[in-house]
C-alpha positions in Angstrom: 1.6 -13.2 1.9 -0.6 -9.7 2.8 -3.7 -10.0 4.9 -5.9 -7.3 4.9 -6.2 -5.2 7.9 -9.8 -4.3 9.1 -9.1 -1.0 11.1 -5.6 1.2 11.4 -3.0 -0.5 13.4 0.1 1.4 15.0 3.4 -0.7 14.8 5.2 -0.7 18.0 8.9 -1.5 17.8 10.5 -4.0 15.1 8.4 -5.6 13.3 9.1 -7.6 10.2 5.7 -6.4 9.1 4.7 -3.2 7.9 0.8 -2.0 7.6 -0.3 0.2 4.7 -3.3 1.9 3.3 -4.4 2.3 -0.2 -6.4 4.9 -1.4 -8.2 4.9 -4.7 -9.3 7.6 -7.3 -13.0 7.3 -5.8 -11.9 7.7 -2.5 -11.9 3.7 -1.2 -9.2 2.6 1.2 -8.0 -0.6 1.4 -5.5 -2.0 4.3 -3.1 -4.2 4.1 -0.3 -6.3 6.5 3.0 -6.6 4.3 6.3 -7.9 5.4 8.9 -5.5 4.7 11.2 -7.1 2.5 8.1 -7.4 0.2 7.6 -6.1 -3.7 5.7 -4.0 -4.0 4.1 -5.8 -7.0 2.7 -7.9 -4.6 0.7 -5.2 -3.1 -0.3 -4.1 -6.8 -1.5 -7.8 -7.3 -3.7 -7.6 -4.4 -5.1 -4.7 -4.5 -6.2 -5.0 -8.1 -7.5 -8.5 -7.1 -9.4 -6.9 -4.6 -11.0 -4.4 -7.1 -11.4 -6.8 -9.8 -9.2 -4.2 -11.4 -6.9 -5.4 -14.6 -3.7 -5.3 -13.5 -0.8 -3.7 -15.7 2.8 -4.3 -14.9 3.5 -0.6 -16.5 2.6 2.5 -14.7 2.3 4.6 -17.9 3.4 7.5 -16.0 4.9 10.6 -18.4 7.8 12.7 -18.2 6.6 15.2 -14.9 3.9 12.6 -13.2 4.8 12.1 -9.5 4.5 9.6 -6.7 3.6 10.8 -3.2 4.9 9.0 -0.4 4.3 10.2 3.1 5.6 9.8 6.8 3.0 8.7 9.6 4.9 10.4 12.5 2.5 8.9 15.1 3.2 5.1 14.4 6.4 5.8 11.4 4.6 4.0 8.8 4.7 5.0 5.4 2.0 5.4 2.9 2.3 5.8 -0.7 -0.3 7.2 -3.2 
């Protein structure tokens, strides 16, 4: 199950959660409390849910398009966008 997180939160030693932010194309963030073993359809779900946003199992990406993921080096939680 995800719950939403209302501010950042650092995760201190193991945890079987991990916290991550989504931003969208306008800017928005949204948080949210995973466990780590998760899909990450599940986080999809949500979010969309959250945005009332129709939500498409394919990404349509093309031949090129790329996925960012980062490293928090303060708290070692990773964000995608």
């Amino acid at each position: 199950m995800l719950n939403v997180e209302e501010g950042r939160s650092s995760v201190t030693g193991p945890s079987p959660y991990i916290h991550l932010r989504v931003k969208g194309q306008n800017g928005n963030e949204e948080y949210f409390k995973m466990k780590r073993g998760a899909q990450l359809r599940k986080l999809m779900t949500a979010y969309c849910e959250r945005r009332s946003l129709q939500f498409d199992d394919t990404l349509k990406m093309e031949d090129g398009d790329e996925i960012d993921a980062m490293l928090h080096q303060t708290g070692g939680v990773v964000a995608a966008s």
